[in-house]
N, C-alpha and C positions, 0 to 999 in steps of 0.2 A: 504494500500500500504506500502512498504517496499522501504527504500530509503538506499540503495548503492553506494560505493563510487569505481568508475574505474580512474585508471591512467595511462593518455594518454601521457603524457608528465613527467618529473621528478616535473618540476612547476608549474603542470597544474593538477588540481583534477576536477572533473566534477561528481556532484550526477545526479542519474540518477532514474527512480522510475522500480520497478520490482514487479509485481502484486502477493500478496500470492493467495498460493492454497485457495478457498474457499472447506468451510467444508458444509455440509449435518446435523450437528449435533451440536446441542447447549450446552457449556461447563460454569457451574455453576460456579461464578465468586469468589464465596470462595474457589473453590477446585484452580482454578490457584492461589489467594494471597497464598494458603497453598504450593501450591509447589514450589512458589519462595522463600518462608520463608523458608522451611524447606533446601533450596540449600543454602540457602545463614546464617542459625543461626547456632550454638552448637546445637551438638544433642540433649542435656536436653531443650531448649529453644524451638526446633520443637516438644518435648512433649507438653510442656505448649500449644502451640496452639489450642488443642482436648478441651481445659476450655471453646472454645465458641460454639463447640457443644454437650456438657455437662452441661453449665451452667443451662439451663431452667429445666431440670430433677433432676438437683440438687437442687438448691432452691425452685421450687415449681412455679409455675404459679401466685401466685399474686407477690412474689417477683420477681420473673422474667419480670412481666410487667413493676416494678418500678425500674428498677438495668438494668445493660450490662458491661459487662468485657472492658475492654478500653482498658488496656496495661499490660504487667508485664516487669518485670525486673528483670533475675536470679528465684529466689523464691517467688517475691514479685509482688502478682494481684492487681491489678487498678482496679476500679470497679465503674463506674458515677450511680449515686442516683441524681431522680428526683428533690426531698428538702431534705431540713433540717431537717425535721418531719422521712424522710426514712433517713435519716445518720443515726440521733442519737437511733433512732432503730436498724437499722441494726451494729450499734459497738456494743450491747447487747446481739447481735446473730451473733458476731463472730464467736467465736468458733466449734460451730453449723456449720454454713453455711463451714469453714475452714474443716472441716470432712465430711461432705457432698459430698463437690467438690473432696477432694482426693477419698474418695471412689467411685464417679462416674468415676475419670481416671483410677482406678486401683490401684494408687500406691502415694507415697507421693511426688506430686511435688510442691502443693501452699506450699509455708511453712509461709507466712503472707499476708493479708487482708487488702488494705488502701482503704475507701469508700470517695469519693469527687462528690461534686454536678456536674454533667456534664450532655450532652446531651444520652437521652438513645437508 
C-alpha cells in the first residue's frame, strides 16, 4: 500500500492508504537497488556498480566464494574476506585481482583495493 497525504482543511492533513497496481511479474531486487543508485550517484559511481556483477568472473570461483564487494568510494573497492588467512592472501594478489576487475568492466574504474574481514 501506498500512503498519501490529502488536504482537507489548511490544518488539517489526513493520510489516507491508496492501493498500488499489483504486477503479474516479478522484478529482481538488484536490478531496483541499481536503478535507485544509478538516479541518485555521479555517473562514474553508477559505473562502479556492474563490480558486483563482475566480480565472480573476475576472481574466479574459489575467491569469489571467500571475498564480496561491500562498498567503494570514488575509485576505491571495499571488499569483506572471510579471515585473516584470505586478507593476507588476497593483498598478495592485489594487483592481479585490480586488473582482472577492470578488465571485466571494460575500462578503468577500480583504481584501488582495501580487503577487511567482513561478512561475505
Amino acid at each position: 500500500m501506498v500512503f498519501t497525504r490529502n488536504i482537507h482543511d489548511k490544518n488539517e492533513m489526513k493520510l489516507t492508504k491508496r492501493r498500488a497496481k499489483k504486477s503479474d511479474q516479478f522484478v529482481k531486487v538488484g536490478h531496483i537497488i541499481q536503478d535507485v543508485l544509478r538516479s541518485q550517484r555521479k555517473y562514474g559511481d553508477a559505473k562502479m556498480i556492474r563490480v558486483w556483477d563482475v566480480w565472480a568472473s573476475a576472481v574466479g570461483e574459489h575467491i569469489g566464494a571467500n571475498t564480496s564487494p561491500a562498498a567503494f568510494k570514488g575509485r576505491l573497492l571495499i571488499v569483506n574476506v572471510v579471515d585473516s588467512a584470505w586478507l593476507q592472501q588476497l593483498w598478495f594478489l592485489k594487483k592481479d585481482i585490480l586488473g582482472k576487475v577492470n578488465d571485466c568492466l571494460g575500462e578503468d574504474l577500480v583504481g584501488e583495493i582495501k580487503f577487511k574481514i567482513g561478512p561475505v
